[in-house]
C-alpha positions, 0 to 999 in steps of 0.5 A: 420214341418218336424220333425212333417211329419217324426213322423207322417209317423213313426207312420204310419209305425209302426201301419201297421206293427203292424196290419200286424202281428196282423192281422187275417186270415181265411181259409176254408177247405172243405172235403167229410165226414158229420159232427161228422164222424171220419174225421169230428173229425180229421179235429176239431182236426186239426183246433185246433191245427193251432189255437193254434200254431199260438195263433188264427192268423190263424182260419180254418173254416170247411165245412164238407160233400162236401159244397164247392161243388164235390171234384174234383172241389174243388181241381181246386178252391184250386190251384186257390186260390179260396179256401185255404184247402182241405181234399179229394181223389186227383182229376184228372181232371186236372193232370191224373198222380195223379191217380197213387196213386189209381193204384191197389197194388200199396200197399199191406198192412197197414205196407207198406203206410209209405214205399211207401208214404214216404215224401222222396220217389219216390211215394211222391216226384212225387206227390208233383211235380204234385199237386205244378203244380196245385198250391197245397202244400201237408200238410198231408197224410190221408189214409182211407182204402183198398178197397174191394169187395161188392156183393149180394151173394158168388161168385164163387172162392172167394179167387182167380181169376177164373170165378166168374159168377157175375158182378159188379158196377166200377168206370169210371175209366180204372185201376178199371175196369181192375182189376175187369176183373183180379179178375174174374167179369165182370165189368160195369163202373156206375156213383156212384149216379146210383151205389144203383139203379142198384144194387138193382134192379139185373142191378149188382151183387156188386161193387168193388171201395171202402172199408169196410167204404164206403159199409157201408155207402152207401150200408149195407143192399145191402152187403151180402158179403165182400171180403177185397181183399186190391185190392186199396189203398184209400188215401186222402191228405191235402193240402193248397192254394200255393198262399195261404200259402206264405201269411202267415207269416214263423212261421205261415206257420211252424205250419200248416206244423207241424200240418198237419205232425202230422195229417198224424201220428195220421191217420196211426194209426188209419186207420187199425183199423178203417177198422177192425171196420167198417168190424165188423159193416158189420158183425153184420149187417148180412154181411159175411166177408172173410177172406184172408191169407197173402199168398191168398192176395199175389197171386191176387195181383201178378195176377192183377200186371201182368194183368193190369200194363201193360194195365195202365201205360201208363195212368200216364206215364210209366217213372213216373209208372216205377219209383214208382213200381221198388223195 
C-alpha cells in the first residue's frame, strides 16, 4: 500500500514537472504606433523571434496603437505586473530622472547613440537602476529620431539663435521649452491633442517637440518648413515586467534578452535612414527641409548647452546630469 501511495505520489511529481516546463505563457506588449508602421513590423519581427527561441513556450501577443491605454501609464502597469511589455518613450510620472534621456544634446549625431547609450555606460547603467526601481528590466533600445522644428513659414535666422519672431507649440515639459527659448522662439506649453487646432488656427506658428516621422504624421499639410536642428534625441525602450520575467524559465529568460539585443542592432541601423525617408516625404509633400552643416549644428548645440543645462539639471539631479554629460 505504500509502495502504491509512493508511485502514485511520483507519478504525480513528475506530470507537474512536465507540464511546468511544457506550459505556456503569454505576454502582452503594448506600443504607440498603429498597425503595419515600421514599428509595428519590428515588434512582428521581435515576437517571432522569442517564439522560435523558446519553440512557442512563450507567445507575445501585440497591442499596437496605444490599446493597453497612454504610454505612460502603461509603464506603471509593466512595473506592476499588470502588463508583461512595452515598447514606448520612458514615462515619468513615477521616476522624473528618467527624462534625462530626452535632455537636449544630450546626443548629437546618429554615430554617438551606441557611445552614449552603451549597456555599460554611465547614461544606461543609470537607466537601468531607475527603471528596476520601478520593477522594470530593460530588454532593448529603439531609437526613433531626432527631433526638429515644424513651422508655417521661414523663420528668421534659421540656422542660428537669433530672434526668430514666431512662436511655437512645446511640450509641457521644462527642457523643451527652454531650449525652444535658446533657439530664438518663443515657446507656448500646449497639450499635444490641442497642438493641430492651435496651430492651424495662428494660436503658433510651429512646434518643436518631434522628429521629421512625427510631423508627418501629425501635421504634414501644416509643415511648410523643417528645421532638423537634432535638438533632442527621441529614444524608446523595450522593457519587460521584473516580476514577469523571473517566472520565466533561464533559457527562456535567455532568448527574450537575445532578442530584444538583436532588436536594438537592427534598429540603430535603420533609424537614420528611416529619418532621411520621412524627411523626403515632407519634402515631396511640399515642405522645404533645411539643411544644416555639421558645424551649424554644433554651434546651436554649444548654445543650447550653455543655456539650458544649467536651468535643468537639477530636474533629474545634478549628481546623476553631471555624470552623464562629463566627457
Amino acid at each position: 500500500m505504500k509502495l502504491s501511495q509512493l508511485g502514485i505520489t511520483l507519478a504525480t511529481v513528475l506530470v507537474m514537472a512536465t507540464s511546468t516546463v511544457c506550459a505556456q505563457t503569454t505576454f502582452k506588449l503594448g506600443h504607440v504606433r498603429p498597425l503595419g508602421t515600421p514599428t509595428d513590423v519590428d515588434m512582428q519581427a521581435f515576437a517571432a523571434e522569442v517564439a522560435k527561441g523558446t519553440s512557442g513556450r512563450l507567445t507575445i501577443k501585440l497591442f499596437p496603437a496605444s490599446q493597453l491605454g497612454n504610454y505612460t501609464v502603461v509603464q506603471e502597469r509593466v512595473g506592476l505586473g499588470d502588463v508583461e511589455m512595452q515598447l514606448a518613450p520612458v514615462g515619468t510620472n513615477v521616476t522624473k530622472a528618467l527624462g534625462i534621456v530626452t535632455a537636449p544634446y544630450i546626443v548629437e549625431t546618429f554615430e554617438q547613440i551606441p557611445v552614449v547609450f552603451d549597456h555599460k555606460g554611465k547614461m544606461m547603467t543609470a537607466v537601468d537602476k531607475l527603471f528596476e526601481k520601478e520593477g522594470i528590466k530593460v530588454l532593448g533600445l529603439y531609437p526613433k529620431y531626432f527631433g526638429g522644428v515644424a513651422l508655417s513659414k521661414m523663420p528668421n535666422d534659421p540656422k542660428g539663435t537669433g530672434n526668430k519672431g514666431m512662436k511655437v507649440r512645446v511640450p509641457g515639459i521644462k527642457s523643451f521649452e527652454k531650449t525652444a527659448e535658446a533657439l530664438g522662439y518663443q515657446a507656448t506649453p500646449i497639450a499635444f491633442s490641442e497642438a493641430f487646432t492651435s496651430w492651424q488656427t495662428g494660436i503658433v506658428d510651429g512646434a518643436i517637440g518631434s522628429g521629421a516621422e512625427g510631423y508627418w504624421g501629425s501635421f504634414k499639410d501644416l509643415t511648410k518648413v523643417y528645421l532638423p536642428t537634432n535638438s533632442h534625441l527621441e529614444m524608446w525602450f523595450l522593457y519587460v515586467s521584473i516580476d514577469a520575467f523571473k517566472k520565466l524559465s533561464p533559457a527562456d529568460q535567455k532568448v527574450l534578452v537575445e532578442a530584444g539585443l538583436a532588436m536594438e542592432k537592427a534598429r540603430y541601423a535603420a533609424a537614420a535612414k528611416e529619418t532621411t525617408e520621412y524627411e523626403g516625404l515632407l519634402q515631396k509633400n511640399g515642405t522645404q527641409v533645411v539643411k544644416f552643416t555639421p558645424a551649424e549644428l554644433k554651434s546651436m548645440a554649444d548654445t543650447v548647452k550653455a543655456k539650458v543645462w544649467p536651468q535643468i539639471k537639477g530636474d533629474y539631479g545634478v549628481e546623476l546630469f553631471d555624470s552623464v554629460t562629463a566627457k
